[in-house]
Structure formats: structure tokens, C-alpha cells
C-alpha positions as CSV (number, residue, x, y, z in Angstrom):
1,X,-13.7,24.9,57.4
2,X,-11.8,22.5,54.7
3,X,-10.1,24.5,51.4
4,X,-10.6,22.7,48.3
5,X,-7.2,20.7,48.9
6,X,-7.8,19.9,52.5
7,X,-11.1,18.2,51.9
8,X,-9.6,16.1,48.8
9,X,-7.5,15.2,51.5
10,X,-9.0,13.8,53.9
11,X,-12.2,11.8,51.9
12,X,-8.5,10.2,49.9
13,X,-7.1,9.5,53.7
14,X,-10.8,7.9,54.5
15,X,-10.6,6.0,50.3
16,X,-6.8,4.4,51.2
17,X,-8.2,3.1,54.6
18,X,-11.4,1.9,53.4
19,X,-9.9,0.1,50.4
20,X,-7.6,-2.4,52.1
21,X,-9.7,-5.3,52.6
22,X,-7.6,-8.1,52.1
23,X,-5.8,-10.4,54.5
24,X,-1.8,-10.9,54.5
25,X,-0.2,-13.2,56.6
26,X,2.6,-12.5,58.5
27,X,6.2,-13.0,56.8
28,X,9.8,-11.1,57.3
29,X,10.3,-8.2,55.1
30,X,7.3,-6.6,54.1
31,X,3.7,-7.4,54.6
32,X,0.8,-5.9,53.2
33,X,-3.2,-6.4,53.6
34,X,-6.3,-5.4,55.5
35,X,-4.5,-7.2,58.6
36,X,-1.1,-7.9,58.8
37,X,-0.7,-10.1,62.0
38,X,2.1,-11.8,64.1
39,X,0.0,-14.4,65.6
40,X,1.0,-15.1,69.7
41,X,3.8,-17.9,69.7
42,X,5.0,-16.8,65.9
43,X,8.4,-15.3,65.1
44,X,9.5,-13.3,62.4
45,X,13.1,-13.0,62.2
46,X,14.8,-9.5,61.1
47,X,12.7,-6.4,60.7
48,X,9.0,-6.3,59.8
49,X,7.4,-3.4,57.2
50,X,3.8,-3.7,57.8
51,X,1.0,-1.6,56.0
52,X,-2.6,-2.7,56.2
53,X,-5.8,-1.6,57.6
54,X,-4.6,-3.4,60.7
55,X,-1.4,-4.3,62.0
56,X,-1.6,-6.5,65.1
57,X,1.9,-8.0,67.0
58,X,1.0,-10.6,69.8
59,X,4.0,-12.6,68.9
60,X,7.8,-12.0,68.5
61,X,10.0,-9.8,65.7
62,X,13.3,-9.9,66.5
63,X,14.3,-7.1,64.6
64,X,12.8,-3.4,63.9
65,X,9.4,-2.6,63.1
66,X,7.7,-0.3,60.8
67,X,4.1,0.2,60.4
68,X,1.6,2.2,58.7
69,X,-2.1,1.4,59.4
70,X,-5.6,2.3,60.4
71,X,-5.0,0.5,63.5
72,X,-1.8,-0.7,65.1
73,X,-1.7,-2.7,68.1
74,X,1.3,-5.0,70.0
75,X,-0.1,-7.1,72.1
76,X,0.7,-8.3,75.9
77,X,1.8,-11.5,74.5
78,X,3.6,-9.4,71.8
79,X,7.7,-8.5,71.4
80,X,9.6,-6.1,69.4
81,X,13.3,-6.5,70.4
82,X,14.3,-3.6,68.1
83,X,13.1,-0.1,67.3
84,X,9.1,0.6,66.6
85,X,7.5,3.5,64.3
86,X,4.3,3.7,63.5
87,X,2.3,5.7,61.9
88,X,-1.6,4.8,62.6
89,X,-5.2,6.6,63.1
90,X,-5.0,4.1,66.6
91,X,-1.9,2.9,68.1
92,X,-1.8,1.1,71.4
93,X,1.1,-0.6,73.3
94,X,0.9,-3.4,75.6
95,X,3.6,-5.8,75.0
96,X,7.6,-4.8,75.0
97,X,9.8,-3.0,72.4
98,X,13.4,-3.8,73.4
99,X,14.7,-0.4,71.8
100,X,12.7,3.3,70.6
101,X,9.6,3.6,69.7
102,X,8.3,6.6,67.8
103,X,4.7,6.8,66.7
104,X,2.5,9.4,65.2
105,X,-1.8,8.9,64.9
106,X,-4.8,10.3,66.2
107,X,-4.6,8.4,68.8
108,X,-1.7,6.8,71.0
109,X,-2.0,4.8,74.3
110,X,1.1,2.8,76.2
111,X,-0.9,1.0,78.4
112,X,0.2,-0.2,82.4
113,X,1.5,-3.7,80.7
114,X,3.6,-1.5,78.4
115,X,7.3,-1.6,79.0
116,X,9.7,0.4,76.4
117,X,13.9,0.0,76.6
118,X,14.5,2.5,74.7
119,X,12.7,6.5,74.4
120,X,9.3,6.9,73.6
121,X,8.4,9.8,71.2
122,X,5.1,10.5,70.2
123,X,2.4,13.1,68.4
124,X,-1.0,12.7,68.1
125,X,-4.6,14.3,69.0
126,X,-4.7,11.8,72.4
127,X,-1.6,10.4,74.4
128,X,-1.6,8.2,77.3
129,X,1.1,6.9,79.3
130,X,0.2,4.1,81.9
131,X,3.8,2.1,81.1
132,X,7.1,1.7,81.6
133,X,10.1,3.7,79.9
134,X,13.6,3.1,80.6
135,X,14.9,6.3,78.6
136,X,13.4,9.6,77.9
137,X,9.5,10.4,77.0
138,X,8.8,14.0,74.4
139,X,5.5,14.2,73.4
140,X,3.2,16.6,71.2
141,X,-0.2,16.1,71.8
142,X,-3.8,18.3,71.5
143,X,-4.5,16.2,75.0
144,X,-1.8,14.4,77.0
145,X,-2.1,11.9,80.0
146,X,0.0,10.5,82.5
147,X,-1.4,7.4,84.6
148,X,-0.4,6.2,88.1
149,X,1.1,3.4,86.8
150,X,3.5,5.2,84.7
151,X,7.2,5.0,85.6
152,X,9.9,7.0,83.2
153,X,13.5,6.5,83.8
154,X,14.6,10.1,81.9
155,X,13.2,12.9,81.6
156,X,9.4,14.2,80.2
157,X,9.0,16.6,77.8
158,X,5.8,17.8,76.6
159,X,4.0,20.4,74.7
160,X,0.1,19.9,74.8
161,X,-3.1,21.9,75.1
162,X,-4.2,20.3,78.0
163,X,-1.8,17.9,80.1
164,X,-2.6,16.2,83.6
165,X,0.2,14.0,85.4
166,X,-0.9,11.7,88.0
167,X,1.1,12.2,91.0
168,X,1.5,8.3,91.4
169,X,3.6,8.6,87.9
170,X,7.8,8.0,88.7
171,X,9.6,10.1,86.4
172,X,13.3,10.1,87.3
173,X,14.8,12.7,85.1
174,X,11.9,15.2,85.4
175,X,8.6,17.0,83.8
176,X,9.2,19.6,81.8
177,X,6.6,21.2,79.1
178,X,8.1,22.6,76.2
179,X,6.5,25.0,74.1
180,X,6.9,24.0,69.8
181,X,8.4,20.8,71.4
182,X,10.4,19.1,68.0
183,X,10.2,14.8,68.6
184,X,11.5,12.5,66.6
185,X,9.9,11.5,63.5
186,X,8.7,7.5,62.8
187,X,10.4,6.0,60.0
188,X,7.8,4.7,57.4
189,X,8.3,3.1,53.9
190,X,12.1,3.8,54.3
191,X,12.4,7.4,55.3
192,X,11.2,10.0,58.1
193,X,7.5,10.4,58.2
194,X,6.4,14.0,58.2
195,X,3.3,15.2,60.5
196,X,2.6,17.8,63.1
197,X,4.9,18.1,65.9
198,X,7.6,16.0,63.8
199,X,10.5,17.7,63.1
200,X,10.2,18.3,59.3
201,X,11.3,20.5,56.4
202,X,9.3,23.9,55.8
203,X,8.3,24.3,52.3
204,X,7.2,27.9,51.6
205,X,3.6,28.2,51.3
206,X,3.9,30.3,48.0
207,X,5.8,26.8,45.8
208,X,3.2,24.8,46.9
209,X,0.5,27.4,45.9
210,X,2.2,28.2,42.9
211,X,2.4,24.6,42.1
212,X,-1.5,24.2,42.7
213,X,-1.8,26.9,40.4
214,X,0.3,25.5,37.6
215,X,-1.2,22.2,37.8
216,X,-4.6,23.1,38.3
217,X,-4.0,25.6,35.0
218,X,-3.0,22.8,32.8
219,X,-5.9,20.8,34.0
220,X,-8.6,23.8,33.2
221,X,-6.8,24.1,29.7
222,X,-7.6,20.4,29.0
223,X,-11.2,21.0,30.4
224,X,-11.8,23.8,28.4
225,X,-9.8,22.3,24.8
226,X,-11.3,19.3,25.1
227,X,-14.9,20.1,25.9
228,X,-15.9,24.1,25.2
229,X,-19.5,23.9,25.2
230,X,-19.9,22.2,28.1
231,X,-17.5,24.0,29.8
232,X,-19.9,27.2,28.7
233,X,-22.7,25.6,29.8
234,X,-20.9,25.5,33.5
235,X,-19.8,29.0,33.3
236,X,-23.4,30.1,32.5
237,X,-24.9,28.1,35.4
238,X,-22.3,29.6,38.0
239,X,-22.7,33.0,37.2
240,X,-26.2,33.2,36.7
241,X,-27.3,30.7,39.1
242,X,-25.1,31.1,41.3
243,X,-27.0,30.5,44.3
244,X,-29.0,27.2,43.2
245,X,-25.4,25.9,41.9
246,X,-23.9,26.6,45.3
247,X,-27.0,24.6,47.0
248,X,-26.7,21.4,45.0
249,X,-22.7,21.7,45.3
250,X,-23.5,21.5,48.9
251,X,-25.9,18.8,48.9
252,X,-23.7,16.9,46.9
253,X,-20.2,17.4,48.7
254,X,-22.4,15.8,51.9
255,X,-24.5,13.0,50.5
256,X,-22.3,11.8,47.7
257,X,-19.9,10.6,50.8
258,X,-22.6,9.2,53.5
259,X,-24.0,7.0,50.4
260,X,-20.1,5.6,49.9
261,X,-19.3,4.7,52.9
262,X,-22.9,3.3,53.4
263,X,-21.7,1.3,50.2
264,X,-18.3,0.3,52.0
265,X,-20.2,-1.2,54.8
266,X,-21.6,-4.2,52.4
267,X,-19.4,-6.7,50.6
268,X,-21.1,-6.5,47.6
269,X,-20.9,-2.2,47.7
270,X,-17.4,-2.7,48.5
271,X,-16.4,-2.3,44.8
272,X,-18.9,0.3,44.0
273,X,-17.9,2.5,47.1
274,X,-14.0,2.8,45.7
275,X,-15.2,3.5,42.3
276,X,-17.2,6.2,43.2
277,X,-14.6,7.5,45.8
278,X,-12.4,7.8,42.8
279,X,-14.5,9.3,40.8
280,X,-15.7,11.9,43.4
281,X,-12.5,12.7,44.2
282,X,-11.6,13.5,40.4
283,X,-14.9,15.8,40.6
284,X,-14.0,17.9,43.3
285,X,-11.1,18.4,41.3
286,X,-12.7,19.3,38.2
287,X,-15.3,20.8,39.7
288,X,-12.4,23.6,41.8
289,X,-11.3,24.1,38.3
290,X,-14.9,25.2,36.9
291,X,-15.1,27.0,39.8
292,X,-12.4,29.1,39.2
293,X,-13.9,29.7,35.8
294,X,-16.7,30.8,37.3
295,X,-15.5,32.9,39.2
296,X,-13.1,34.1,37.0
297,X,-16.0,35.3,34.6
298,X,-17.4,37.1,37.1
299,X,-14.4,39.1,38.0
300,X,-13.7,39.6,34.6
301,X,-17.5,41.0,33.6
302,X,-16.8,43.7,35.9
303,X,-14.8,45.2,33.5
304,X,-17.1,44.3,30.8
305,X,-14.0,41.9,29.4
306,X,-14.4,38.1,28.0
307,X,-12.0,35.9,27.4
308,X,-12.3,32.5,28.5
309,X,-8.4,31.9,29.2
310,X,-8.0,35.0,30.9
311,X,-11.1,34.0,33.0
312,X,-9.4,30.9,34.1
313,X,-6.1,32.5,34.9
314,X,-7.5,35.5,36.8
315,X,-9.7,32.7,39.1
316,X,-6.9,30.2,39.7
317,X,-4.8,32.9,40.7
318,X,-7.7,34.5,43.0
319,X,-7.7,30.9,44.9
320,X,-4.1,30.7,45.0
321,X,-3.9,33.8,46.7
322,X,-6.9,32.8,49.4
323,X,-4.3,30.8,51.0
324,X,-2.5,33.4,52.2
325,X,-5.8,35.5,53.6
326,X,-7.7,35.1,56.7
327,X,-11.2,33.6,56.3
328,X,-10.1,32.5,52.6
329,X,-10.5,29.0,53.1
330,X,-14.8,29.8,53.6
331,X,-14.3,31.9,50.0
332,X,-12.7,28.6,48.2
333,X,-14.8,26.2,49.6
334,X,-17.3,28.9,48.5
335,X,-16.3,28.6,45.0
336,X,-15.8,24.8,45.4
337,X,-19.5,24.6,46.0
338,X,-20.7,27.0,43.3
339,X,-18.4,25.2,40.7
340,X,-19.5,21.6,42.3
341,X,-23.2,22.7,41.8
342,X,-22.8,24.1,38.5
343,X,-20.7,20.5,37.1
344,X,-23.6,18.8,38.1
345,X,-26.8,20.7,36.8
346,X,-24.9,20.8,33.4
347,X,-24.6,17.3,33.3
348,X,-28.5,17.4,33.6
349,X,-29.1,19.4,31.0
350,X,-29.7,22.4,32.4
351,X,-28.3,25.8,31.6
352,X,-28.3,30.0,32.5
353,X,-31.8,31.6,32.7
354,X,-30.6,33.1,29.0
355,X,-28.1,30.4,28.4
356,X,-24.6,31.3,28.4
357,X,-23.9,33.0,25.2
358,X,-22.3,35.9,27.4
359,X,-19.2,33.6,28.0
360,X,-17.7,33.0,24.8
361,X,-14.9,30.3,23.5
362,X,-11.3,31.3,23.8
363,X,-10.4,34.1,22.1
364,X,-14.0,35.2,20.9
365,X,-15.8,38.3,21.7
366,X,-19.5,38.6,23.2
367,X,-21.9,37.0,20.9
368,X,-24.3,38.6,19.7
369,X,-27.3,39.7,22.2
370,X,-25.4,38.8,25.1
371,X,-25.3,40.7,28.3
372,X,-21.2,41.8,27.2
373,X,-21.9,42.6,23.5
């Protein structure tokens, strides 16, 4: 199950992708584009920074390349004489890299045709090895493959959840598997790209919530300064309907993203499909932050106490804390949902069954008649 941050995330990862549609041609220094491509028989001379949507090498770069991308892919045709990182969804290797290579994606396959002069260290969900490596192989992997055709000339390390080495495969300098195996990070965009099994600096999990928390405070002050009645119109729907807001937050958190990237399939919903990513994206946002008000309330109205600052505080700091509790990730994306479901109704119109007089503006008491007077 996604937290509130994880699945911002990933439906930004899926936006970046989506949104680079255009075509760069290949040049020295770096390129940029929906395909950035070293035709077969071209040169590039020096070292090659290539981000795109695609990044295909079937010709020759005589210095290092780096390359972030949906897809990356050196060709049998293709030639790196220097070092390669990439750092791709797909990355596949059938040509020659003349020194390291390093790569990190979901996928990463060094085909028979393969042949690497350097070490070869990659992380990724899948990795096969079918090719040639003159120096040593480490690799971190959910599933890891070795082909007959594979032939190593140092040593294997490996640390994977499931692992099968053909018996065909040479490796001169041993197999070993390596539990919380450290390889060497791909260098992206001029520094050391950070993911998974890369080596990597640990930052504590209490600044980054505590950062969340600050930031996410600041926002719900704007939300609540800048539009109060609305805001107590969201608060009203969450905690009196909470159920009905919490089914529309869920409908809308799975349709809102099928339509978009039905959109990115046309040219002419191209445009529309990034707008609305944006947009959605700024509403899950917003919509965590009402959520947290929401549940905030709540929490608050079990001690028969109303204060709409306090209320935002007291649920921020709730969520914050869910990161560090098992199963806490179902109670944000809970809340997510609630708060999602809630945003949306009040644009609508709608509000509580009695409205929402019991949540008052900042600093007020209960209203008069409400369920906290």
C-alpha cells in the first residue's frame, strides 16, 4: 500500500516520463528529448549527457556516457570507449563499453553480444547477464540471471531474492552472494545517483518527517487563511461523511489517472494529460492537508475542543508519526482518501448532513447550535 508521499511519487515518475515527447538529435555535451540517438556510423567525440524518454547508442562516443531515460539501449553496432551510467526504467546492452559500466532501472539485461572492459555494477528489479566482462560483476537485484553465454574475468558478487547461474557461465575470479551487497552508484546529471542497493547517505527518517510536517503545515495555514469557508465546508464533509468522502476519494485517486494516460496516448490529449497530471498531483497534495484537518477535528472533538489551528497541527503531526508505525501507511492513505473525497464533494456544492457550523474559524468557539456548543 502507497503513503500519501509514495504515491505522489510515482504518478510524478510516470508525469516526467510521459512528458518528454520531443526529438533531439545527437550532439557532444548534453542532449535532451524524447529520443536522444547516436545513429550507427555517427560519432560523438568527448562524453555524452543524455536524458530523454529514450536514449539509443548504435554508433560510437568516444568518451563517457551518462544517461537518464525511460529506455536506454547501446546497440550491437554501438561503442562506448569510456565509462557508462545509466539510470533507466529499461536498460539493455549489446554493443561494447571500453571501461565501467554502472546502471540502475527496473530492468537491466547485458545481452550474449555484450562485451564490457571494465566492471559491471548493477541494481534493479530484473538482471541478466548473457555477455562478456573483463573485470568484476556485483549486482543487487529482486531476480538475477546468469546465461550460458556469460563469461566474467573477476569475481561475482550478488545479493538477490532469487538467483540462478547457468553452469555454462565462466567466471574466473568466483561466485559469491553477498548479503546487503553495497555497488557502485551511476553518475547522473554530475553527481552519484542514489537508489536501492547504491551505496548512499542515510537520512534519519524523523528530518524527513519533520520536514513533511513543516512544509505541509505552512501549506494547510495558506489553505485555511486564504479560503476559511471552504475549508469548513471540507472539514464538515470528512467528519460527517466520512464514509461517502472516503468512496469518491477512492474512485477518484483510480479514474482521474486511467483517463490521463488514456489522454497521453493521443496527440491532441497530449497537452491536456500533463495539465491535469499537474493539477492532480497539486490535489493529492491539498487534499493530504484537508485530510489532516479532518482528521484532526475528529481527534480534537473527542475532547469536546475546537480550534481549527490546533486541528491542523494535531493531524499533521498524527501522519507524521504513521511513518514510524506498522500498518500506518493503510491509516494515511486512509486519510488521503477521506480528505480526497471530501475536496471534491465541496467543490460540488455539497456539505455535512447539518453543515459544518461544529468546526469553527481559527480561534472561534462552537457556534451556536452546533454539536460542540
Amino acid at each position: 500500500m502507497f503513503t500519501t508521499k509514495q504515491l505522489v511519487a510515482v504518478l510524478l515518475s510516470l508525469l516526467v516520463v510521459g512528458s518528454l515527447a520531443g526529438v533531439a538529435a545527437a550532439q557532444q555535451g548534453p542532449a535532451a528529448g524524447g529520443a536522444v540517438v547516436v545513429g550507427e556510423g555517427e560519432t560523438v567525440d568527448g562524453d555524452l549527457d543524455a536524458v530523454g524518454g529514450t536514449v539509443v547508442i548504435a554508433g560510437t562516443v568516444t568518451g563517457d556516457v551518462s544517461a537518464t531515460a525511460g529506455t536506454v539501449l547501446l546497440t550491437e553496432t554501438g561503442t562506448v570507449d569510456g565509462n557508462l551510467d545509466g539510470v533507466a526504467g529499461s536498460a539493455t546492452l549489446e554493443g561494447t563499453v571500453g571501461g565501467d559500466v554502472s546502471l540502475a532501472g527496473g530492468a537491466v539485461f547485458v545481452r550474449d553480444t555484450a562485451d564490457i572492459g571494465g566492471s559491471l555494477d548493477a541494481a534493479g528489479g530484473t538482471v541478466q547477464l548473457d555477455g562478456a566482462v573483463a573485470g568484476n560483476v556485483r549486482v543487487g537485484a529482486d531476480e538475477f540471471a546468469v546465461g550460458p553465454t556469460a563469461r566474467v574475468g573477476g569475481s561475482l558478487e550478488y545479493d538477490a531474492a532469487t538467483a540462478s547461474i547457468d553452469s555454462a557461465a565462466v567466471v574466473d575470479g568466483g561466485v559469491r552472494q553477498v548479503d546487503d551487497l553495497v555497488v557502485a552508484s551511476p553518475v547522473v546529471a554530475g553527481a552519484p545517483f542514489q537508489f536501492g542497493q547504491f551505496e548512499a547517505p542515510v537520512i534519519p527518517g524523523w528530518v524527513v518527517s519533520g520536514y513533511w510536517l513543516l512544509a505541509n503545515f505552512v501549506l494547510g495555514a495558506i489553505i485555511v487563511l486564504v479560503a476559511p469557508d471552504f475549508a469548513r465546508r471540507v472539514t464538515g464533509l470528512g467528519t460527517k461523511k466520512a464514509v461517502r468522502s472516503g468512496g469518491v476519494g477512492l474512485l477518484a485517486i483510480v479514474a482521474i489517472p486511467i483517463v490521463l494516460l488514456l489522454l497521453l496516448l493521443t496527440i491532441v490529449g497530449i497537452p491536456l494529460s500533463l495539465a491535469g497530471g499537474v493539477g492532480f498531483l497539486l490535489a493529492l497534495w491539498v487534499a493530504g492537508i484537508y485530510g489532516a484537518l479532518v482528521l484532526g477535528t475528529w481527534l480534537l472533538s473527542l475532547a469536546d475542543y475546537d480550534n481549527r489551528w490546533a486541528a491542523l497541527f494535531a493531524g499533521l503531526f498524527v501522519l507524521a508519526v504513521l511513518d514510524f508505525v506498522p500498518l500506518g501507511g493503510v491509516l494515511e492513505f486512509v486519510v488521503l482518501l477521506v480528505g480526497l473525497g471530501a475536496f471534491a464533494l465541496a467543490l460540488r456544492g455539497e456539505s455535512g448532513d447539518d453543515g459544518d457550523e461544529g468546526v469553527s474559524a481559527p480561534g472561534e468557539g462552537p457556534q451556536e447550535g452546533s454539536p460542540m456548543a
